[in-house]
Rosetta silent file (secondary structure, phi, psi, omega in degrees, C-alpha in Angstrom):
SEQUENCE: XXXXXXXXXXXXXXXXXXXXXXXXXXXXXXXXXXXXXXXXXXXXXXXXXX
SCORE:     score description
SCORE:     0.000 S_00000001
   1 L     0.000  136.787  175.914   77.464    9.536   32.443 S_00000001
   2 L   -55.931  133.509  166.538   76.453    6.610   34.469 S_00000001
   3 L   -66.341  144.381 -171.920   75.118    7.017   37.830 S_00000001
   4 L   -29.458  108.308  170.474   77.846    6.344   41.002 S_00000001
   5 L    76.689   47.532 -158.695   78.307    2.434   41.293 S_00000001
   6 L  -134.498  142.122  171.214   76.184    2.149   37.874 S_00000001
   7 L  -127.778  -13.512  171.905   77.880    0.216   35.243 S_00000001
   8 L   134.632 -157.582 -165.368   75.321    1.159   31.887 S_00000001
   9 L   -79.070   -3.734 -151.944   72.743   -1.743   31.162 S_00000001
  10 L   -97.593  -16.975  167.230   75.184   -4.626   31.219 S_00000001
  11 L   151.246  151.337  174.218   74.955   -4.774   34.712 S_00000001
  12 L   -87.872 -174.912 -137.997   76.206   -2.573   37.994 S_00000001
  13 L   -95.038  153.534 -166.633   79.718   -2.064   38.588 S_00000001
  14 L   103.869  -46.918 -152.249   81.075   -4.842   41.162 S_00000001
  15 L   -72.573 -177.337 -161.913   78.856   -7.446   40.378 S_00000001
  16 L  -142.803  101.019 -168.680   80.817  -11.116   39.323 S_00000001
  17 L   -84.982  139.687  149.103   79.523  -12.363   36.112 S_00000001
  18 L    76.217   14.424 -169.541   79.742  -16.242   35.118 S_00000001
  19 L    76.307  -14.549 -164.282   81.158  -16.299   39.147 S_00000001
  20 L  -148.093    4.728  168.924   84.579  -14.954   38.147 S_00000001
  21 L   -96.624  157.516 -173.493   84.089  -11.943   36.101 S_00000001
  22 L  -135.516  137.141  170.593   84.081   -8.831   38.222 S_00000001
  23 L   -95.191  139.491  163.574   82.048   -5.968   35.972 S_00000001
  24 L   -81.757 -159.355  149.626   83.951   -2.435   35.520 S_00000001
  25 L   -82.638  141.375 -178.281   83.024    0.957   34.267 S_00000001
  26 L   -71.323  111.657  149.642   81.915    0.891   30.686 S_00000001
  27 L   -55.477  -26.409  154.348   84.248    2.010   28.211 S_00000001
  28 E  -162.958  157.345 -174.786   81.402    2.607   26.049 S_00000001
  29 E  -117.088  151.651  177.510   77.711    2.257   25.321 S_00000001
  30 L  -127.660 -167.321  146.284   75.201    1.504   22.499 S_00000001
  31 L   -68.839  -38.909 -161.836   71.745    0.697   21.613 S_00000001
  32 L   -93.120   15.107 -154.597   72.223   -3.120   21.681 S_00000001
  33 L   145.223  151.905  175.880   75.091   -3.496   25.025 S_00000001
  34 E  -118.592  135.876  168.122   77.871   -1.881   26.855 S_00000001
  35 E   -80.591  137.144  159.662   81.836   -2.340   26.216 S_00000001
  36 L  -141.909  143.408 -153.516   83.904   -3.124   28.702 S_00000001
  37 L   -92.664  122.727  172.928   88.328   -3.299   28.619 S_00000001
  38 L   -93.676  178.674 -158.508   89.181   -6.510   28.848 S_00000001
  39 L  -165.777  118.386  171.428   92.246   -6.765   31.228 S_00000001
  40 L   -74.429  133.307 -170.516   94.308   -9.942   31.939 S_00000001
  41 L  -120.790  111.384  160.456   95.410  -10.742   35.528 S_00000001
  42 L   -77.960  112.411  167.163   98.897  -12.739   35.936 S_00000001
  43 L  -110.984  158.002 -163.542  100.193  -14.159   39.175 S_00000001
  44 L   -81.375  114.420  144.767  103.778  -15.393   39.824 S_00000001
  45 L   -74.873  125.667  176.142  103.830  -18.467   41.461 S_00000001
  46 L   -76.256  146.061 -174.151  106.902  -18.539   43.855 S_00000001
  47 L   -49.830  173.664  176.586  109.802  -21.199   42.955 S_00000001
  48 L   -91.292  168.654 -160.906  109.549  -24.037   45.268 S_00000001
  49 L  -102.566  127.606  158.980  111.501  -23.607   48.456 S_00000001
  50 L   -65.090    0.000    0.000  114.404  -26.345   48.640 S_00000001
C-alpha cells in the first residue's frame, strides 16, 4: 500500500496534472503505470435572474 499522501509512481496524490487534473489514490498499479478512476465533475449553472 502506498505511503500517506503517496499516489504510486504516477505522481503524489494532490498534485494538478496538465494544470487541471488533480491526481487521486491509485486504483491500481503495474510494471509500466498506475490507474486512476476517472470521475466527471458537472456544475449547474443557475437560470438567469429576470
Amino acid at each position: 500500500m502506498p505511503a500517506q499522501g503517496h499516489a504510486g509512481r504516477g505522481g503524489r496524490a494532490g498534485a494538478v496534472v496538465a494544470g487541471k487534473y488533480a491526481l487521486l489514490e491509485p486504483i491500481g498499479e503495474g510494471g509500466m503505470g498506475s490507474v486512476r478512476r476517472h470521475v466527471a465533475v458537472k456544475r449547474i449553472k443557475a437560470p438567469p435572474r429576470s
